[in-house]
Backbone as a chain_set.jsonl record, in Angstrom:
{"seq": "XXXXXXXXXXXXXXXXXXXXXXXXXXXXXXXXXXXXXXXXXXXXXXXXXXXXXXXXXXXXXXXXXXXXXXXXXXXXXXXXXXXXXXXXXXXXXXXXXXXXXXXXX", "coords": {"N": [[94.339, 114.939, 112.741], [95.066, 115.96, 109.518], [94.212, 115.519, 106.149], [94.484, 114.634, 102.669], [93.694, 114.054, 99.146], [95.225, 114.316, 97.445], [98.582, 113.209, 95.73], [101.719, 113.685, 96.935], [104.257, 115.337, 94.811], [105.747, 113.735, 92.308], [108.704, 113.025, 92.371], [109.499, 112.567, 94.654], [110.996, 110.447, 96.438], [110.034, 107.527, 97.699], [109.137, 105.969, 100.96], [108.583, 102.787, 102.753], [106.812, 103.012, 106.259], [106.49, 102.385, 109.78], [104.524, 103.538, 111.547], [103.949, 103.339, 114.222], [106.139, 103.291, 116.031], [106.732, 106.218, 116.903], [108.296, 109.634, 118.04], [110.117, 108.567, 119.709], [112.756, 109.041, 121.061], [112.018, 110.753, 123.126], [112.51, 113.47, 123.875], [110.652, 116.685, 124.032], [107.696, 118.041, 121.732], [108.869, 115.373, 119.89], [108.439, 114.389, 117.178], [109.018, 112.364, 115.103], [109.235, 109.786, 113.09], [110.608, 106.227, 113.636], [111.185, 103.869, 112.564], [112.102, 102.848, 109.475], [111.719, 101.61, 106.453], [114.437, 98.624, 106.268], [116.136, 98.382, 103.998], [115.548, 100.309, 101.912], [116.218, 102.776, 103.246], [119.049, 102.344, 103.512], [119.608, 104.165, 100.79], [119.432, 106.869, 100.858], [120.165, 109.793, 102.9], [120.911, 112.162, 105.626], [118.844, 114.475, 105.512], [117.791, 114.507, 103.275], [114.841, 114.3, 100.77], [111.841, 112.393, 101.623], [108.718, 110.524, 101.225], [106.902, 109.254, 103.381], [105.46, 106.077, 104.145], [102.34, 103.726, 104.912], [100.599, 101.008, 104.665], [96.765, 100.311, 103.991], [93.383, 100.219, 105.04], [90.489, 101.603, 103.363], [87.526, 103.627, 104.717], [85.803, 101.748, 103.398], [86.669, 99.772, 102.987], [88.633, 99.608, 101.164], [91.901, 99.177, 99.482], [94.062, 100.952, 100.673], [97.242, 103.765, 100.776], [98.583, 105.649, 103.872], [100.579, 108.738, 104.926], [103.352, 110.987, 104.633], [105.128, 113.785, 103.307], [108.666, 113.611, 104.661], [111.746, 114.613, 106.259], [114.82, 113.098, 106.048], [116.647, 112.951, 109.2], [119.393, 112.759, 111.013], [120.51, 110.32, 113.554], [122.059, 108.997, 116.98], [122.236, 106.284, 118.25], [122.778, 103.932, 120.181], [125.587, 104.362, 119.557], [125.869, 104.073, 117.228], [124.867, 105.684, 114.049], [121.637, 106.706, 112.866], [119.212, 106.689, 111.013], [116.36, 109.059, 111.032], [112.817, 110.138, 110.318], [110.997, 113.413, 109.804], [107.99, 114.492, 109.931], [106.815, 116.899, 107.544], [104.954, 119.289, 107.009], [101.816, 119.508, 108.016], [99.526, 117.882, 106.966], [98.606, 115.418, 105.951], [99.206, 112.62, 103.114], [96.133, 110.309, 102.335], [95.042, 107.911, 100.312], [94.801, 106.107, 96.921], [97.54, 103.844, 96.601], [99.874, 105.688, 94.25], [102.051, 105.538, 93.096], [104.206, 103.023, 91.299], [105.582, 99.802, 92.425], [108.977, 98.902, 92.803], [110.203, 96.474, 91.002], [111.677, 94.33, 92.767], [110.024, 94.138, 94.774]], "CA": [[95.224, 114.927, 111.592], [94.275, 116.598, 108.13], [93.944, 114.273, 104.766], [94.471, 115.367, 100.951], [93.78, 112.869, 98.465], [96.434, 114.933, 96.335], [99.429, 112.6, 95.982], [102.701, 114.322, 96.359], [105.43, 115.566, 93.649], [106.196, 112.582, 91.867], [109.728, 112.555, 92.163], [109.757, 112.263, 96.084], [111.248, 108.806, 96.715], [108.92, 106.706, 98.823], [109.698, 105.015, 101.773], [107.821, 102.705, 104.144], [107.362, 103.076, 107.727], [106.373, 102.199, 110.905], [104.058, 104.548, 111.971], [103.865, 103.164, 115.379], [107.639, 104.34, 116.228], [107.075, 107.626, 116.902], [108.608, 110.24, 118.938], [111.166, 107.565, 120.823], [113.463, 110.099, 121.526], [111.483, 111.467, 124.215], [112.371, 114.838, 123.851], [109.592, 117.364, 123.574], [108.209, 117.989, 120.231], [109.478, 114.605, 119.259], [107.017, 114.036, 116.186], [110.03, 112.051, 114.059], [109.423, 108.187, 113.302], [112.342, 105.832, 113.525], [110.945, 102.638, 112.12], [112.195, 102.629, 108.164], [112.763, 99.927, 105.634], [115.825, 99.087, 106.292], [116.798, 98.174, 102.842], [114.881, 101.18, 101.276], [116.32, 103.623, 103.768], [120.104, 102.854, 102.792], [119.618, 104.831, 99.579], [119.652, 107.925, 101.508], [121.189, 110.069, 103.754], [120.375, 113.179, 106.427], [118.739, 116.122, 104.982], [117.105, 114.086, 101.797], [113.34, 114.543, 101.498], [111.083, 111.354, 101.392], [107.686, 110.184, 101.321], [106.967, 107.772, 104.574], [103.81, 105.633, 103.64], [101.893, 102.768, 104.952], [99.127, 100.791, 103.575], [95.58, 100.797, 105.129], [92.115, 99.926, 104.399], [89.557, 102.426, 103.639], [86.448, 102.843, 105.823], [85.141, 101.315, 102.309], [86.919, 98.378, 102.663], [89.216, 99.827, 100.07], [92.961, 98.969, 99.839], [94.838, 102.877, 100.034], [98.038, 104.032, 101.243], [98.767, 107.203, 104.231], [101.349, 108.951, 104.467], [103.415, 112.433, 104.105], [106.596, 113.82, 102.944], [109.609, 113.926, 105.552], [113.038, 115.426, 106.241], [115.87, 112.473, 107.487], [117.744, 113.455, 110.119], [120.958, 111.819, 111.586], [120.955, 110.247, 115.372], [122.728, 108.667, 117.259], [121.59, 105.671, 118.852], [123.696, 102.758, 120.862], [126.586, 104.126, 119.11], [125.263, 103.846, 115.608], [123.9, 106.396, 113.249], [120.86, 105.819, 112.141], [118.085, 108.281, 110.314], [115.02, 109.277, 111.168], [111.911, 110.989, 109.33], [110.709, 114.352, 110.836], [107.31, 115.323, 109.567], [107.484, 118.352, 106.947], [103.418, 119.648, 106.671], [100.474, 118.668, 108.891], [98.64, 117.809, 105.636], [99.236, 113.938, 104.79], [98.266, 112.095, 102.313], [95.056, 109.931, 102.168], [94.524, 107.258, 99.079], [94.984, 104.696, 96.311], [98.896, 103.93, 95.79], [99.796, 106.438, 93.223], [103.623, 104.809, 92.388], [104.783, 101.636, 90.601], [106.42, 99.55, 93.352], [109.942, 97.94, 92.001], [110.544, 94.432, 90.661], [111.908, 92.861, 93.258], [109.223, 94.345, 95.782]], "C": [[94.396, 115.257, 110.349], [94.645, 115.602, 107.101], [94.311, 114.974, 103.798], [94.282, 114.098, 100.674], [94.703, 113.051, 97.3], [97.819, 114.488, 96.508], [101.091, 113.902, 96.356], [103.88, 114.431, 95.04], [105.718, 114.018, 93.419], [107.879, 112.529, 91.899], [110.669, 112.691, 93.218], [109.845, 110.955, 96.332], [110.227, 108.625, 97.636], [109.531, 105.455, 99.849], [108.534, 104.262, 103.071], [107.808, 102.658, 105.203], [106.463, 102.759, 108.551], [105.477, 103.394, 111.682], [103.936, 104.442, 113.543], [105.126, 103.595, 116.541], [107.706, 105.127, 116.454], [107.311, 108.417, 118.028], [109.367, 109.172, 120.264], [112.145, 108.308, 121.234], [113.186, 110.472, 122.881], [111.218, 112.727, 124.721], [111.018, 115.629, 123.555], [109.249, 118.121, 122.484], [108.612, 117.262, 119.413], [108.409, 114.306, 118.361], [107.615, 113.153, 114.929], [109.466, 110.018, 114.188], [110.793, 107.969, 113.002], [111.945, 104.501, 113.168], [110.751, 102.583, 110.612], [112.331, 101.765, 107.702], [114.156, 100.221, 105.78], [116.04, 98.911, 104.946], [116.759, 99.478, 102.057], [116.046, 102.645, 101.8], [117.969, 104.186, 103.416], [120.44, 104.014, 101.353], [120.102, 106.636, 99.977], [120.44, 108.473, 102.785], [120.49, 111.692, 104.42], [120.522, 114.03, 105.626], [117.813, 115.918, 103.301], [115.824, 114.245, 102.499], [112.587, 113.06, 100.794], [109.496, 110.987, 101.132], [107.31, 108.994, 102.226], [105.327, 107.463, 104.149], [103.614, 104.423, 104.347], [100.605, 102.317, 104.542], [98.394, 100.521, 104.844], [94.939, 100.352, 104.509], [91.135, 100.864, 104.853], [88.522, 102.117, 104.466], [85.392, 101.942, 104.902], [85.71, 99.822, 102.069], [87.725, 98.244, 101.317], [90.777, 100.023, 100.381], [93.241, 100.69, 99.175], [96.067, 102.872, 101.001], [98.038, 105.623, 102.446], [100.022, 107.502, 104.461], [101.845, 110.281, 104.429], [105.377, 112.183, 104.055], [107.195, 114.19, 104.4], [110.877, 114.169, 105.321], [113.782, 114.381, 107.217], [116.636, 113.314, 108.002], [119.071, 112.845, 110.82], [120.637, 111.723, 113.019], [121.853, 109.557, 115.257], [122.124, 107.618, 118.292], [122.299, 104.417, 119.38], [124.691, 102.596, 120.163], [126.62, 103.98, 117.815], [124.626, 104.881, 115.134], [122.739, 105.902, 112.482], [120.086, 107.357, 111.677], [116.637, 107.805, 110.493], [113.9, 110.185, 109.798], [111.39, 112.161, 110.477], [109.219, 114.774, 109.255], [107.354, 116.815, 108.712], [105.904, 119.046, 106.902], [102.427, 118.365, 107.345], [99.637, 118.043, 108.226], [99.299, 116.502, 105.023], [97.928, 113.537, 103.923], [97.522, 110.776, 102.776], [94.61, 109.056, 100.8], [94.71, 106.426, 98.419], [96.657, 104.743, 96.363], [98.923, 104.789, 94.513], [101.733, 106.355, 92.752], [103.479, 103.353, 92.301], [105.562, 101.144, 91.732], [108.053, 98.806, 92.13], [109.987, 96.949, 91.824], [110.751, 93.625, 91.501], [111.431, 93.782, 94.678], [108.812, 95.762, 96.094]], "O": [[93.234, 114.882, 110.192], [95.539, 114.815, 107.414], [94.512, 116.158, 104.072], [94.507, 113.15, 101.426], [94.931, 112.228, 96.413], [98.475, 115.141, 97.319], [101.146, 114.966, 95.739], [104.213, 113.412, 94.435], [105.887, 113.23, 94.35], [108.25, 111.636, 91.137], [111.889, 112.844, 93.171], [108.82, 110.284, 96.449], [109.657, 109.522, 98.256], [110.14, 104.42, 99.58], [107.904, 104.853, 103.949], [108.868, 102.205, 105.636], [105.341, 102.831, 108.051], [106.09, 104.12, 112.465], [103.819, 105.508, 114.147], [104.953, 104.106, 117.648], [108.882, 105.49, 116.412], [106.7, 108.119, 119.055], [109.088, 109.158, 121.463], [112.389, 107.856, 122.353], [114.081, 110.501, 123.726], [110.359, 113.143, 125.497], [110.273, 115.082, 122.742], [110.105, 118.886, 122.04], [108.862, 117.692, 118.287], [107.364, 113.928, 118.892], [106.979, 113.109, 113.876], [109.409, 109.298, 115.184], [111.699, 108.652, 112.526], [112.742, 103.759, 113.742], [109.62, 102.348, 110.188], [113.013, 100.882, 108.223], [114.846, 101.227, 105.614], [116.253, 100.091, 104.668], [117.809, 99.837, 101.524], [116.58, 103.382, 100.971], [118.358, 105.331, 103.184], [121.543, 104.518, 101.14], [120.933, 107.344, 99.407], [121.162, 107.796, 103.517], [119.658, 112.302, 103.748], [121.537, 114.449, 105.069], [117.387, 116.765, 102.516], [115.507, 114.315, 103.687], [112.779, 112.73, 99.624], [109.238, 111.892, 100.338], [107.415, 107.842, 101.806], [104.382, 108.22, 103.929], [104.672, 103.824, 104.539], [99.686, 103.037, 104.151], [98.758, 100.464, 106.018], [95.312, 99.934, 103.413], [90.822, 101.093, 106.021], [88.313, 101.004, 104.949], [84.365, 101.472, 105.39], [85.34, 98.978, 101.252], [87.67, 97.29, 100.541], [91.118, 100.794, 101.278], [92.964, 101.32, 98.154], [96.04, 102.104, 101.963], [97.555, 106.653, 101.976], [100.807, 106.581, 104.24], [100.939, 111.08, 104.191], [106.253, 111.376, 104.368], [106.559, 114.858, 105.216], [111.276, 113.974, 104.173], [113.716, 114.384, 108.446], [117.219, 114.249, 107.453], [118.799, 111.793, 110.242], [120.486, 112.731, 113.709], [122.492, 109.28, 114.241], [121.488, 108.113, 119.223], [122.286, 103.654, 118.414], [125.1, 101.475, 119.862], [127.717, 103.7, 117.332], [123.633, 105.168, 115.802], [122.75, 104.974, 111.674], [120.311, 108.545, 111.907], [116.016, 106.768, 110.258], [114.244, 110.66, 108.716], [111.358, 111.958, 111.691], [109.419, 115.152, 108.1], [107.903, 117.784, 109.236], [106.319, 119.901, 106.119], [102.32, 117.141, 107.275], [98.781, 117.497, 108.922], [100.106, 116.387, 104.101], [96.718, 113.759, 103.871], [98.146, 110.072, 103.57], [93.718, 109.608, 100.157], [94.91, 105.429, 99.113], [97.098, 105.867, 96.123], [98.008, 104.618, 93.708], [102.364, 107.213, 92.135], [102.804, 102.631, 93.036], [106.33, 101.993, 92.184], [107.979, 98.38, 90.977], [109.726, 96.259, 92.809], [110.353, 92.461, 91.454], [112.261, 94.096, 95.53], [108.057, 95.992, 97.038]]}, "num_chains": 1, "name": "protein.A"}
């Protein structure tokens, strides 16, 4: 996987995720996580573009976030729609938090 330490466009919502989720589908090619905030994730809807992030600790022992922009998509899952993230560029990000989180978290 490739790094930048170049945040993206600032006015790509941010969402956190589950990086461990991925490709549950099974299909081939599945490269989509499915483990969003849920609270966060209501805001949106299939076809919006995001920023999926989780926090990390550098090999410095330095608190940073990784991370890249994604494209939800709509499934369908035990009868329920739910949305996924699909990878948009092989090129995530790598670094300090570079957004204000909100007030009430």
């Amino acid at each position: 996987m490739e790094y930048t330490n170049i945040p993206p466009s600032a006015d790509i919502p941010i969402v956190w995720c589950d990086f461990n989720a991925c490709g549950l589908s099974g299909d081939p090619g599945d490269n989509c996580y499915y483990s969003l905030h849920r609270e966060q994730i209501k805001a949106f809807s299939s076809g919006d573009t995001i920023f999926i992030y989780d926090d990390d600790i550098s090999e410095d022992g330095a608190t940073e976030v990784f991370g890249c922009v994604a494209r939800l998509e709509s499934i369908i899952f035990r009868g329920n729609t739910h949305l996924r993230a699909r990878p948009e560029t092989a090129v995530w990000y790598r670094g300090p938090k570079f957004w204000v989180p909100p007030a009430d978290g």
